[in-house]
N, C-alpha and C positions, 0 to 999 in steps of 0.2 A: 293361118298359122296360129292366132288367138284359140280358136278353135280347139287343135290339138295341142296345143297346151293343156289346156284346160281339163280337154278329156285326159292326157297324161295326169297331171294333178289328181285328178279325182279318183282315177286308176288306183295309184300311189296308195292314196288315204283309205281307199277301201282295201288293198292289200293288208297297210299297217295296221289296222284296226280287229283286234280280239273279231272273232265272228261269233261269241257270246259273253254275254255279261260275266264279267270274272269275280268271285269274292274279293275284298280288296287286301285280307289276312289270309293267307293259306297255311297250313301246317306240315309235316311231312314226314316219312321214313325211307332212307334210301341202304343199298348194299352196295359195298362197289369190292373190284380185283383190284388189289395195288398191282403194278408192275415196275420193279424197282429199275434204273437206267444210271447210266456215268458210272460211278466208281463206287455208289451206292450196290447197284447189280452186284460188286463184288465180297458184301458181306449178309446181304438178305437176299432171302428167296422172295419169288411170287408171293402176295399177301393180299390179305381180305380187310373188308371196312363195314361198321356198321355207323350209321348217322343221322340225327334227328333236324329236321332243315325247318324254317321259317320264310315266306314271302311276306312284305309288306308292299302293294301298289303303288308307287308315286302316282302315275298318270298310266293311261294302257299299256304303254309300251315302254317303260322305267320300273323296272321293281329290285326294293330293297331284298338282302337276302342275310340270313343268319345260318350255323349250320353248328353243332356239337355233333364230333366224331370220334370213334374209338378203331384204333389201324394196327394192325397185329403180320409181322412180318418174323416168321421162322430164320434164324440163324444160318449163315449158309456154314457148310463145310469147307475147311481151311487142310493146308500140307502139315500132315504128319498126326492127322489122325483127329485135330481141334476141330472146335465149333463154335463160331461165334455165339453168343448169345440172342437169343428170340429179341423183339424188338414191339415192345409193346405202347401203342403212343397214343395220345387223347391231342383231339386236334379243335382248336375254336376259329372259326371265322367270320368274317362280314363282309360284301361284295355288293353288286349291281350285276341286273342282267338287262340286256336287252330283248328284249322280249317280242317278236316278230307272233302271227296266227300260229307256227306249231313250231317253230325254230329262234333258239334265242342264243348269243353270244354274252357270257358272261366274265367277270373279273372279280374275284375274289383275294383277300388277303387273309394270312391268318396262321396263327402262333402252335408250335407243337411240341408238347411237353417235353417227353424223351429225349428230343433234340435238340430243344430250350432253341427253336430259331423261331423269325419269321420267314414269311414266303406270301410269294403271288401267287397264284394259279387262273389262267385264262382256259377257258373250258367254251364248250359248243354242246347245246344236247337240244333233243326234240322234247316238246313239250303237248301230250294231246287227253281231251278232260283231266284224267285226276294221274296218267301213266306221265311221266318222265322217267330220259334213258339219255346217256349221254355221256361224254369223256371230257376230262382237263387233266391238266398237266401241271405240277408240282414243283415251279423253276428257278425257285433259287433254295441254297440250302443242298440236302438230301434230294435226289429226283429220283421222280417216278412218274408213272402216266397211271390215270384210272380214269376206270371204264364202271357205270355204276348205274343202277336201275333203281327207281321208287314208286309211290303215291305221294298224292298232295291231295289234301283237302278245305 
């Protein structure tokens, strides 16, 4: 029983473990689709995101995260001919991911102009050398879901 513990353990630590040496700063550019939901859905359309991200390492599997973004969501059409207006928002955040070999669970919070709120965002993305791709979701406040692809380096 000792035994297979042990090999469990060791199993573990060699999954958790980067299968290469990581920089301990990364840099980044990512795009993402907004997808507007709740009652949001009923004043913007579908929208796009452009955003400059930051990693910082705590230990292999902890990384800080930083992100400036810019979210731009078209006006939807209202009865009787109106049009909401476009919806243009500069978004700042800071979070934690955890950080798995190519799959990581993160937590982010973070302020947005246009809408002068804050918000969480719990998100899931794959992570493999310099590509990340991945979705979270926008849950208090205005909601939406995005879906967003980059580089890190």
């Amino acid at each position: 029983m000792k035994r297979l513990s042990f090999v469990l353990i060791l199993a573990l630590a060699l999954v958790a473990l980067p299968s290469t040496a990581e920089a301990q700063f990364r840099i980044g550019a990512r795009g993402k689709i907004l997808l507007p939901t709740g009652s949001f859905d009923d004043v913007a359309k579908t929208g796009w995101g452009l955003a400059a991200t930051g990693d910082f390492t705590i230990i292999p599997l902890v990384k800080l995260r930083g992100e400036v973004g810019y979210n731009k969501f078209d006006g939807e059409d209202v009865s009787g001919g109106a049009t909401i207006d476009d919806w243009n928002i500069w978004s700042f955040l800071i979070g934690a991911r955890l950080q798995l070999p190519i799959i990581y669970f993160s937590l982010d919070g973070g302020y947005y102009t246009e809408l002068d709120e804050f918000s969480l965002l719990p998100g899931l993305g794959f992570r493999f050398l310099f590509l990340d791709v991945g979705g979270r979701y926008k849950w208090t406040g205005e909601n939406w879901f995005e879906i967003f692809g980059g580089v890190s380096f």
